[in-house]
N, C-alpha and C positions, 0 to 999 in steps of 0.2 A: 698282623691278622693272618690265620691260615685260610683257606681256598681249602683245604683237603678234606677225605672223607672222612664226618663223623658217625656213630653211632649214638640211635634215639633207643629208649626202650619202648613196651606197647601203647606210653602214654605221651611219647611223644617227648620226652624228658633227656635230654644230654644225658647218653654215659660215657664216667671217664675217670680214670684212678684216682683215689681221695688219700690216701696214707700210707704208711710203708710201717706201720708200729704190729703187725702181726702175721707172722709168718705163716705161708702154704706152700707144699711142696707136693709136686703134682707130676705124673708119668704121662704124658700126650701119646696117646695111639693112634694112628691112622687106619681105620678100616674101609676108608673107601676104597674102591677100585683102580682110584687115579690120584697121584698126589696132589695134595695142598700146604694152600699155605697157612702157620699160624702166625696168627695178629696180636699182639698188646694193644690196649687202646690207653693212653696216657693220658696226662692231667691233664689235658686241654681237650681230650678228647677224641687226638689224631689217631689215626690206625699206625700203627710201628710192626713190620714186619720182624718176627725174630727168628723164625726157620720153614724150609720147606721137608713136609715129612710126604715120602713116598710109600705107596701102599702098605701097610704090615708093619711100617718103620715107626719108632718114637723115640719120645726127646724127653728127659727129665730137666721140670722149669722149677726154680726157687724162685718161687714168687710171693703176694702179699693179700691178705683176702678181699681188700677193697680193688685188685686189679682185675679189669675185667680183659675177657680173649675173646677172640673170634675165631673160624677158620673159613677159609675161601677157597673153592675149588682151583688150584696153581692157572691154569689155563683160560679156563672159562670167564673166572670170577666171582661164580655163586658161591652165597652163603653158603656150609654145610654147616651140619648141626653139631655141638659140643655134647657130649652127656644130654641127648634129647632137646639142646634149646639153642638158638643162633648166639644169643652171649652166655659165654660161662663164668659163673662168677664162681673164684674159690670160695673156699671153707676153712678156717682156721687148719691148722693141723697139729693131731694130738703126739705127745712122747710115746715113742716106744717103751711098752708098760715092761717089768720087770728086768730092767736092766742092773748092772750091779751099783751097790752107789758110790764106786768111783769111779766109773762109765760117764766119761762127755755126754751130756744130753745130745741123745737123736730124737728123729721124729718118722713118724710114720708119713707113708708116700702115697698121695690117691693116684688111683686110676681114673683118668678123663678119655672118654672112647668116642675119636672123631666119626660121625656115620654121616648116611644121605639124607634129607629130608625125603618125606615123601608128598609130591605135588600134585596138585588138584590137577585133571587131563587137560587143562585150559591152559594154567600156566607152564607144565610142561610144555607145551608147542607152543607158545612164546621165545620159551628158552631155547626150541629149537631152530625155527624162525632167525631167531636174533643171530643163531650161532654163522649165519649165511650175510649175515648185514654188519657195516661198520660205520656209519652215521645214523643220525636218526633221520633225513633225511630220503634214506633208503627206502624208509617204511613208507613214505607218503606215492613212490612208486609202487606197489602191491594193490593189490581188488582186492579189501579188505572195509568190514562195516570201521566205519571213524572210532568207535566203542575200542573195537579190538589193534585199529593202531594207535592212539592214545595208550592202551598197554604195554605195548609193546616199543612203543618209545621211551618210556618208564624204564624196564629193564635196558631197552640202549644205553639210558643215561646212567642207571646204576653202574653198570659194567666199567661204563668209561670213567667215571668219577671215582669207583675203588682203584682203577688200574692208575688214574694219572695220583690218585695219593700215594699207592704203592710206590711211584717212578720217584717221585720226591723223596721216598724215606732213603733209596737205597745208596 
């Protein structure tokens, strides 16, 4: 049994690659500011680091449309967003139209555009909070209402549970 982190969708539903019977092929950009990292999330669900892209940098992935990604800010650990949403899930990918027909079948390559989310002023200063603490322990030292360190141990414990799955994969 794994211990590591998985990914739920917003119902709460294990996501995790189901099949390898249709190909997508996808150009990873990074347009944040700071690199991260991209994630495969496999059949069981675990997160698999497959590369770190630094700012402006990208990776061309052959991948499958039931494979879901993620990306993580390299340092922090926050989710950032894939093409607007924290899991991206391919899309089949179509042939390149009008090739000759004794041309190897190609296919055309999506563009997936890593950005920031953008975060409500509450959880941004959690995020920033947190980036000063390494237990969640730390939090019960701060003058803070119980509301607001209950949240912020939340993110403590996310951070550590992507980072110790990450340490496992590598």
């Amino acid at each position: 049994m794994d211990d590591g982190e998985r990914s739920a969708d917003d119902q709460g539903n294990l996501v995790r690659s189901v099949d390898s019977h249709h190909p997508s092929y996808i150009r990873v950009t990074n347009l944040c500011p700071e690199a991260v990292d991209l994630i495969w999330i496999d059949y069981q669900g675990r997160h698999v680091k497959y590369t770190k892209l630094s700012n402006r940098a990208f990776v061309d992935v052959n991948t499958f449309e039931t494979h879901p990604w993620i990306a993580v800010h390299s340092d922090k650990k926050d989710k950032v967003l894939m093409n607007n949403k924290f899991i991206y899930m391919p899309t089949r990918s179509r042939p390149v139209p009008n090739l000759p027909a004794d041309a190897p079948l190609q296919f055309l390559r999506v563009s997936v555009s890593i950005t920031l989310p953008v975060y409500s002023l509450r959880y941004r200063a959690l995020l920033e909070i947190r980036s000063y603490l390494t237990t969640v322990s730390d939090v019960d030292t701060l003058d803070l209402p119980a509301e607001l360190r209950n949240a912020l141990k939340v993110t403590i414990l996310d951070r550590i549970s992507l980072t110790q799955n990450l340490l496992q994969r590598i």
